[in-house]
C-alpha positions as CSV (number, residue, x, y, z in Angstrom):
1,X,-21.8,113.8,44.5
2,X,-21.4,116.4,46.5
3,X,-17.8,117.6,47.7
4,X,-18.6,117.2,51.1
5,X,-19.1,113.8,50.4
6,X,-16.4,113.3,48.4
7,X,-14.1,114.6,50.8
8,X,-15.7,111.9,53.6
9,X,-15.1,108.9,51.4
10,X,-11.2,110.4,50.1
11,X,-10.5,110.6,54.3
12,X,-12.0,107.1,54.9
13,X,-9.8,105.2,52.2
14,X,-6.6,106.8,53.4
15,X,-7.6,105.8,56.7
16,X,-8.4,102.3,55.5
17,X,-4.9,102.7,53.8
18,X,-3.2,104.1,57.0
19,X,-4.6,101.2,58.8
20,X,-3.7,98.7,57.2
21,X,-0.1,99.8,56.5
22,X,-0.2,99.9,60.6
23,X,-1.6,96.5,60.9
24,X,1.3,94.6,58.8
25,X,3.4,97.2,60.7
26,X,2.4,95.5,63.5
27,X,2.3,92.1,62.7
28,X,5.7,92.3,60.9
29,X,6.9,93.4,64.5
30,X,5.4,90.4,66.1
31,X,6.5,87.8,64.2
32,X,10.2,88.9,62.7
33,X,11.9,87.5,60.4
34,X,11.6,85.9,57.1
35,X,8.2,84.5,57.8
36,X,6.3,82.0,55.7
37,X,6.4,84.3,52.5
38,X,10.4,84.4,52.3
39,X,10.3,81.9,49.5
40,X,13.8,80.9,50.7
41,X,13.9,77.3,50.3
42,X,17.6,74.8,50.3
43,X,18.3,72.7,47.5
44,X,17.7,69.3,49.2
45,X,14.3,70.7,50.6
46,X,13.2,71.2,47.1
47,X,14.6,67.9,45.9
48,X,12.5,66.0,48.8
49,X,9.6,68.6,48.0
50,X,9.8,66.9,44.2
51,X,10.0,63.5,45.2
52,X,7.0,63.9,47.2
53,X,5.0,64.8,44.3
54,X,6.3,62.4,42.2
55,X,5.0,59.9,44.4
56,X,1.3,61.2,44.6
């Protein structure tokens, strides 16, 4: 591989990398907060969440 060519593909993953640092950036701004990946869950949520699948 030629340097030239390696030099092309090292600049396209740290724009891939850039990019997708700027795109959860992004959607972090949009949607603030703890989100859906908090894992932040009360204790009688997880005692109805175990009942339920007890019941299944």
């Amino acid at each position: 591989m030629t340097p030239q060519v390696q030099t092309i593909l090292a600049l396209l993953v740290v724009a891939l990398a850039i990019g997708g640092l700027v795109w959860r950036a992004y959607n972090k701004r949009k949607n603030p907060g703890c989100g859906s990946d908090c894992g932040a869950v009360s204790p009688e949520l997880k005692r109805l969440q175990k009942q339920l699948t007890r019941r299944r």
